[in-house]
N, C-alpha and C positions, 0 to 999 in steps of 0.2 A: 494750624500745625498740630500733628500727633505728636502726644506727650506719653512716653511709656509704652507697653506693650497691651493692645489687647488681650484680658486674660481669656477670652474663650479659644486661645490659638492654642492655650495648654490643655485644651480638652478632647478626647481621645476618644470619645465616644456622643453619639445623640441618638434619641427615643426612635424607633423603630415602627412602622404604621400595622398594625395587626392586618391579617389577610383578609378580612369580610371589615367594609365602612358600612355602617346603615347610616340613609339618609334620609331626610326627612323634611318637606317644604312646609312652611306655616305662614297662614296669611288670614289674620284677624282684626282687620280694619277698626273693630267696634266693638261692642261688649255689648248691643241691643238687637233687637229687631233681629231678625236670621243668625246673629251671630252671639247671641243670649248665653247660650251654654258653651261655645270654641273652646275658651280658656282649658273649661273642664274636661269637653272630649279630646283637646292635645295632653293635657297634664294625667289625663287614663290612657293615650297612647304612648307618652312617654314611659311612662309610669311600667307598663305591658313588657317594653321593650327591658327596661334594668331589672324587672323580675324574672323574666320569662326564657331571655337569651339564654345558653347555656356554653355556649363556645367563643372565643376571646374575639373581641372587635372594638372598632372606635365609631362613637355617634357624631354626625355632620348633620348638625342642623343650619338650613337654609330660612330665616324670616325675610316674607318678602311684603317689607313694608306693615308689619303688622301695628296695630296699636300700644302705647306706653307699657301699659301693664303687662303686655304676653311681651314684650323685647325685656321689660324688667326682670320676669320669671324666668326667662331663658338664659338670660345674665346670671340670677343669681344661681341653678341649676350648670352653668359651667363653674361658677368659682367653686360650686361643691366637687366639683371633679366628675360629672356625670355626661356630660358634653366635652368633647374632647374637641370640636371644632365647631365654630359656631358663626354663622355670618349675619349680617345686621344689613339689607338692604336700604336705604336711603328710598328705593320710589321701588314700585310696582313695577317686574322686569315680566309678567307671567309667569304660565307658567313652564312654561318652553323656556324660555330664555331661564329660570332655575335648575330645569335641568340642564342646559348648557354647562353652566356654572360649577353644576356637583356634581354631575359624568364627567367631567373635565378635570375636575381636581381631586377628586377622591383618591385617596391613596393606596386605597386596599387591590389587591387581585379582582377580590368579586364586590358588588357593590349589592345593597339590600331594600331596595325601596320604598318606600311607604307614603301615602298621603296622612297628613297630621290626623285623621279620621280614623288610621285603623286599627283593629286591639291584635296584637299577638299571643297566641295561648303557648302555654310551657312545650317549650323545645321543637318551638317554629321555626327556625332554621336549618339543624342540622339536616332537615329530609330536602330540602329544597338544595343547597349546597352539594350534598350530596348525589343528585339528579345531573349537576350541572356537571360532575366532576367527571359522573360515568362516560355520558354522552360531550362530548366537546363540541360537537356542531350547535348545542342549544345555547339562545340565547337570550330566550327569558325565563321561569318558573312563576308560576304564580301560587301561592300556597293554599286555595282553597277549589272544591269543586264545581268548576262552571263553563258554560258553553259561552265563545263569543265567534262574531262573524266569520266565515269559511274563509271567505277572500284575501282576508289579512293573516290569512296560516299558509299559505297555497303550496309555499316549500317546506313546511313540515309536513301534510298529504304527501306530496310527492317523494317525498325522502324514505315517509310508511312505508307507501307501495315500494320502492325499489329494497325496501329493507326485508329480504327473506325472513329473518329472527322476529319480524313485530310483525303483528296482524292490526289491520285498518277495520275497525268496523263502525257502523252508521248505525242509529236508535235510538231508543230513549229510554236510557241510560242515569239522567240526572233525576234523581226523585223531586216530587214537588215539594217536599219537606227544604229540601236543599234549596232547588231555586228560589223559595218565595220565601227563605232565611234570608237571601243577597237582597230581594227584589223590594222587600220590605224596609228594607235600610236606608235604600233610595227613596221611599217616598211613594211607591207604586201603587194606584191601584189594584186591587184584587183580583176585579173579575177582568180587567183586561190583562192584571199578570197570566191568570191562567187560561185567555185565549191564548196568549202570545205562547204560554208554555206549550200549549197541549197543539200549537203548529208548527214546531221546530223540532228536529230530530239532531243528535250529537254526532259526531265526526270524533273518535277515540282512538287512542293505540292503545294494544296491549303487549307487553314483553314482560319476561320473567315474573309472569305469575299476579301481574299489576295494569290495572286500565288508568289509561291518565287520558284526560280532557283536551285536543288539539286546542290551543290558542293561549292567550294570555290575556290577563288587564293591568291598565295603566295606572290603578291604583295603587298596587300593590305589586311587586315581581322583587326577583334574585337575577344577577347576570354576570356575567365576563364583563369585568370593566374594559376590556379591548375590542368586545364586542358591540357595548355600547358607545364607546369611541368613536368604533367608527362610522356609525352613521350621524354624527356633529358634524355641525348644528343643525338643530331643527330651528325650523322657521318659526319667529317667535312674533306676532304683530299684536295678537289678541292674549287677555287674562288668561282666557282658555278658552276649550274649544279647538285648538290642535293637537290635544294628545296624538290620533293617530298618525299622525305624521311619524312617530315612534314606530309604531307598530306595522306602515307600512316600508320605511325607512328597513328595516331589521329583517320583513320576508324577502323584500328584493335583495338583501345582502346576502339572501339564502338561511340564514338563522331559524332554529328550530324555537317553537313555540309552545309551552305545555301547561298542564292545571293539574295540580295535584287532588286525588280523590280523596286527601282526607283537608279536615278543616284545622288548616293550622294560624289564619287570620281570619281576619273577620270587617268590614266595612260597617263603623259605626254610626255616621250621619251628624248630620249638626247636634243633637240631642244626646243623652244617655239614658235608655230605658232597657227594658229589659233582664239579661243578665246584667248589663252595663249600670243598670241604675243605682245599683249602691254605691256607685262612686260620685253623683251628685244626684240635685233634684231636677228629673223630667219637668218640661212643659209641653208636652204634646196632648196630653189626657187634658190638660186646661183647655189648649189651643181647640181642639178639639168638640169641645163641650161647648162651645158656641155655633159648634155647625147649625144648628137647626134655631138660630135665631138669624138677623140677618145679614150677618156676614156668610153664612150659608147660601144667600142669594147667588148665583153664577156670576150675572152681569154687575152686584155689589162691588164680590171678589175680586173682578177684573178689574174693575176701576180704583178698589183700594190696593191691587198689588202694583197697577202701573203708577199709581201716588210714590207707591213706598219704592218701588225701581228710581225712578226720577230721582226723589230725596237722596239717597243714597248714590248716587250718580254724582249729583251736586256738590255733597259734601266729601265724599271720598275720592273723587277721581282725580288724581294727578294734572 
């Protein structure tokens, strides 16, 4: 039986969801092995994001199943009021099935992506946003300079061509400075980065005086939260490994796809080096310094990384 009146029925007003959610999936099983430094590289991507943003929005953080420690620091990073929505997955949904979850409930107009991996540099937003507002047909941005598959852009080609005001042009365009900034973040090597570079040619628009990159990546993008709507759900069966489904999801809908030419994020990698390094301590120059002993061996390697996959299979897998 109700006793009295609820007092929020006297309340005449509730909080309001700012226009842009960024969101942000993290999943840190461990604190060893491959995932040594996570903590650090999500706490400089978080960290990127409350320094860097410049225009009003709310952070949704998604952990999917991560370890005590990174669910603890994301706890206590919302009771500071820095995390405006924060979800706490009980098991390992993917990473499809996360973005279900945060395309789906996000409250903003436009929604800001990120993998817990990426740094944002000062006033990486507004240009991306911005892109989205001019053109309404698009419906990704991604904020740095890069080429990705032709086939998964096929309606932003096409839309080029039929667009008198933009010019379509093929080349090579992306400096190798640029590419082998991304290429190296992944883990690449060198000399087959730069076969790989020096055999691919770019697909660009240009309008108003600006060349942007036909396509987008799944790490990192800006979108029309209706846009991404409406290609839910993606099929979610594996951790990952169907990002594109995204990506081909949004050209069949017709959705434009772009890269921005300047570098307003950046894909950091399990580690922090580089610029990134003063915000903890690398192990890769350690990792590293044993190549030419015999973990350098090839066939060693294999058998100690198929050790360490198994392990890790074992103990983490739901």
């Amino acid at each position: 039986m109700r006793v009295g009146q609820n007092p929020a029925k006297s309340v005449d007003y509730v909080a309001q969801p700012e226009k842009v959610t960024i969101a942000v999936i993290s999943y840190i099983p461990t604190q060893g092995g491959y995932y040594a430094q996570s903590l650090d590289v999500l706490k400089t991507c978080l960290s990127s994001i409350w320094e860097n943003t410049e225009i009003p929005y709310d952070l949704l953080v998604f952990d999917n199943a991560s370890c005590h420690d990174v669910r603890n620091y994301l706890s206590e990073m919302q009771k500071q009021d820095k995390i405006q929505y924060l979800v706490l997955s009980e098991k390992n949904i993917g990473k499809a099935g996360a973005w279900n979850f945060v395309f789906g409930s996000a409250p903003g107009e436009f929604v800001a992506y990120a993998d817990s991996d990426v740094y944002h540099y000062p006033g990486w937003l507004r240009p991306q946003i911005d892109l989205l507002e001019k053109i309404p047909q698009i419906g990704m941005v991604t904020g740095m300079p890069m080429w990705t598959p032709a086939e998964f852009s096929s309606a932003t080609t096409k839309w080029v061509e039929e667009n008198p005001d933009i010019s379509l042009e093929q080349g090579k365009f992306l400096s190798w400075d640029d590419y082998w900034r991304h290429a190296r973040s992944l883990g690449a090597d060198e000399q087959k980065a730069r076969a790989h570079y020096d055999s691919v040619e770019e697909q660009t628009a240009v309008f108003e005086g600006q060349r942007y990159f036909i396509g987008a990546a799944h790490f990192q993008f800006v979108a029309r939260k209706d846009a991404i709507q409406s290609v839910l759900p993606i099929p979610s069966e594996r951790p990952m490994g169907q990002v594109r489904l995204l990506d081909i999801a949004l050209n069949e809908k017709g959705y434009l796809r772009f890269c921005t030419p300047d570098w307003w994020v950046q894909h950091m990698g399990n580690t922090l080096q580089g610029e990134f390094e003063a915000h903890g301590i690398s192990s890769i120059t350690r990792l590293r310094s044993n190549d030419k002993k015999i973990w350098g061996i090839r066939p060693v390697r294999r058998v100690v990384n198929w050790l360490y996959h198994k392990t890790f299979e074992i103990l983490y897998r739901d």
